[in-house]
N, C-alpha and C positions, 0 to 999 in steps of 0.2 A: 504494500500500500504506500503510495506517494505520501513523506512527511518533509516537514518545511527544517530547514537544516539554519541556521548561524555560525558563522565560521569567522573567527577572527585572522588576522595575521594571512590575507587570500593572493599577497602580489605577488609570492615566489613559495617556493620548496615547496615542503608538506603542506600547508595552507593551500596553496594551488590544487595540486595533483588530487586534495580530498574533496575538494569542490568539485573539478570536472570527475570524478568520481561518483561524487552523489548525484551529477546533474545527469548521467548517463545513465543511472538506474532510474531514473523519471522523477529525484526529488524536485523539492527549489530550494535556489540556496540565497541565502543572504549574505553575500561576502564584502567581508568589510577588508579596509586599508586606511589609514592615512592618508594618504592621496588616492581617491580614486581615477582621476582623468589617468596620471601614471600609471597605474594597478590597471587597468582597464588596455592599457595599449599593450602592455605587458603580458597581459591574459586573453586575449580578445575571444577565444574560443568560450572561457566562462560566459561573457556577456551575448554570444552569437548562442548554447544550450540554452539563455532564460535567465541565466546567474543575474540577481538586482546588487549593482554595486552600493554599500552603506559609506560615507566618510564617516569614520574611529579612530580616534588616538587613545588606545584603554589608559592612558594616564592623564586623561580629560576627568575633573570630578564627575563630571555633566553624564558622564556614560551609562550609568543606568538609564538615564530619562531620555538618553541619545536612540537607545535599544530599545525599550517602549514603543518610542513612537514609531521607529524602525518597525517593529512586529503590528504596530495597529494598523501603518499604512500599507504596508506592501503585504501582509500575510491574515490580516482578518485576525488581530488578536488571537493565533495559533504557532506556537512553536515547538518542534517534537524533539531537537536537538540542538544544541547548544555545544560547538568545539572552541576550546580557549587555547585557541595554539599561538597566538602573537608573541611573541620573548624574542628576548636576544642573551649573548652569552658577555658577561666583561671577564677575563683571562688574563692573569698575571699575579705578582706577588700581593697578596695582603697590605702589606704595608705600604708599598706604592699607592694606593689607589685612596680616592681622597674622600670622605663625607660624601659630598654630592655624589660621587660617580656610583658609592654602594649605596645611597637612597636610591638613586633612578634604576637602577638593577632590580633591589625589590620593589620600587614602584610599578616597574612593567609586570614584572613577572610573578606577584602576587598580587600586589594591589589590582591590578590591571584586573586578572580572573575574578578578584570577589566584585570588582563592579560590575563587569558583566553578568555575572552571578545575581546582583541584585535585580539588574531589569528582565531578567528571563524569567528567574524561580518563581516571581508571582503569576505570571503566566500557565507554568507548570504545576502549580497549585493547583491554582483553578481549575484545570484537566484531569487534575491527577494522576498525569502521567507524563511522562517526558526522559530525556538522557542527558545526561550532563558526560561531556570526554575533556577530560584537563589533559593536554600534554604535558610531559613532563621529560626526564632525559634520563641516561643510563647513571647521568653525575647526578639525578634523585635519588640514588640508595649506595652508590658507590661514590665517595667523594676523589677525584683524582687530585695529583698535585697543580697548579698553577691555576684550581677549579673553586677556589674554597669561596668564592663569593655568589658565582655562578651556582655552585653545588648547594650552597646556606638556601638561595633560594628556591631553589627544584624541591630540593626537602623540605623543603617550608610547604610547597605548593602539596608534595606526598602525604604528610603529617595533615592539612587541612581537607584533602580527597578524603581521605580515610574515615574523617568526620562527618563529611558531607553526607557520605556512603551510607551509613548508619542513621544520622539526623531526617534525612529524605527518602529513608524507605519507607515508613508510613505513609507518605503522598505517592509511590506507586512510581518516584521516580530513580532511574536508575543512574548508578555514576561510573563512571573508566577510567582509570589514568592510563594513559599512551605512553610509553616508555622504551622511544628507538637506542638507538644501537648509532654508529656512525653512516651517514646517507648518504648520499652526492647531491645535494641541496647549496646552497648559499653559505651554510652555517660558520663552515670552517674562514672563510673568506671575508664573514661579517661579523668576527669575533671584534669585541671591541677592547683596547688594553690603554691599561690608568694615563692619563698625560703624561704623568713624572717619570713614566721608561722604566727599566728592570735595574734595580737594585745591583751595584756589582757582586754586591755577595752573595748573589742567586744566582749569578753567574756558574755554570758548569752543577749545579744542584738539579734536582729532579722537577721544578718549576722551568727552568730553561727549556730543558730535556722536553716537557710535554710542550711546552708552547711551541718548539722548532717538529717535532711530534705532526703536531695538527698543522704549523701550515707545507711540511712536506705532504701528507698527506690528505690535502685540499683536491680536490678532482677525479681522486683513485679510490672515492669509499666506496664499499663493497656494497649497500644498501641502495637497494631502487627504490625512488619512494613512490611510486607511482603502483609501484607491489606494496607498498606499506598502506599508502593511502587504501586499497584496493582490500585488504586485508581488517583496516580499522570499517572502514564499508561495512562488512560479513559479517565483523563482530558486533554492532548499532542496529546491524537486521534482521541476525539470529540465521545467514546464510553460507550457502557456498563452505570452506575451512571452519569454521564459528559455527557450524549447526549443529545445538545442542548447548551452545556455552553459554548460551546467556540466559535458560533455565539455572543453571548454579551459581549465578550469582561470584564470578569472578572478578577482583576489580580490577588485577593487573593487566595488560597486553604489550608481552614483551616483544618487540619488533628483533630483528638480525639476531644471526648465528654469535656476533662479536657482543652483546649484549645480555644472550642466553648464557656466555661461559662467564661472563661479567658478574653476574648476579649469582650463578655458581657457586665462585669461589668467594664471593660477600656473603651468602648463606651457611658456608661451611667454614668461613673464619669466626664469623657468631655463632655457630654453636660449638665450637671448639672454645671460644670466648667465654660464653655463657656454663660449657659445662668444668672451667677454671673455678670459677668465682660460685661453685654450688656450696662449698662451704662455710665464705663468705656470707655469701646472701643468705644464707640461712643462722646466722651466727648472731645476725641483730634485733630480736624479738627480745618481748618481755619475760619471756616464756622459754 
């Protein structure tokens, strides 16, 4: 059955590829950018399937009431899904990087989803039904080195899905966290790093190492997202690879093979972790 989609973050990468995705299976989608005239020449295939371009900066206060009128004018007060994929990554040493640049970090990439979140969920309510898909990144549950700011946020965004999850199943709505792996999208290319340069004492340390890391390997990632997008599709519709999944109630959707061994070996360092500290943890009761 055709449902009305929201897509943040729609002029490139993942944001694109899920859009003409959903617009192929016969949704509509509401793709927003920043610029749309740009977003729009950029995309022209979204706008040539039906795609209705929104102007969004999710770090506009305004953006819930931005999205409202969004959904009342072009969709009849109906929305069945709601992706929060707009972020960006800032990369480099902690210390370098200055007040404003780790506010606008988490301004986008938290702040940004709960506003969007405000103007959808009452929608959703009212239905009592709907999806919510937060993306998030593989540096949501694994924090790499030269990531620690980037990664604070992703886990910010993981830590607050996980609530959502729970808090909004009584209204009958469902929530995902999207969690690729490395793509060949923009990403690696539109990393953004502190004004003040790298620290020379980071120099030749494992912050170095990953930042030369990613932009060697900018253009050769092993992830199509256009099979990602294609794949998040399946799982929002309960078809194709997903049939079946979205009866149990899963909230992860772990994207690429680099991603699966990722989460792996962060699953079995915690409980290697965890089963250190059992007599610890049990050592501080009253009792």
């Amino acid at each position: 059955m055709p449902q009305t989609w929201l897509i943040t973050g729609t002029s490139s990468g993942l944001g694109a590829s899920l859009a003409l995705a959903a617009l192929r299976a016969g949704h509509r989608v509401l793709a927003t950018a920043r610029n749309t005239s740009t977003a729009s020449t950029l995309q022209p295939e979204i706008t040539s399937l039906g795609g209705i371009w929104i102007p969004l900066d999710v770090n506009d206060p305004d953006t819930p009431t931005i999205i409202q009128n969004a959904i009342n004018t072009h969709a009849d007060g109906v929305i069945d899904v709601v992706v929060n994929n707009a972020g960006y990554s800032l990369l480099g040493s902690i210390e370098d990087m200055s007040e404003a640049e780790i506010e606008s970090q988490f301004n986008t990439n938290v702040h940004g989803p709960i506003r969007v979140l405000k103007g959808v969920l009452p929608f959703m309510r009212k239905k009592r039904a709907g999806t919510v898909v937060n993306v998030s990144s593989s540096a949501g549950v694994d924090g790499a080195p030269g990531c620690a700011v980037y990664a604070g946020s992703k886990f910010a965004l993981e830590g607050m899905t996980e609530s959502l999850s729970k808090e909004l199943h009584p209204f009958g709505i469902r929530v995902l966290l999207i969690e690729p792996g490395y793509f060949r999208t923009k990403f690696f290319s539109a990393f953004v790093a502190p004004a003040a340069g790298l620290n020379e004492d980071y120099v030749g340390t494992p912050v170095e190492a990953a930042l030369k890391l990613i932009k060697a390997k900018d253009g050769s990632q092993e992830g199509d997202p256009e099979k990602a997008a294609q794949r998040i599709l399946e799982v929002v519709d309960g078809n194709g690879m997903a049939s079946g999944i979205a009866e149990k109630g899963f909230l992860r959707v772990v994207l690429g093979p680099d991603c699966w061994k990722r989460f792996s070996g962060k699953i079995e360092g915690v409980r290697e972790n965890l089963e250190a500290m059992r007599e610890i943890a049990h050592s501080t009761s009253f009792q």
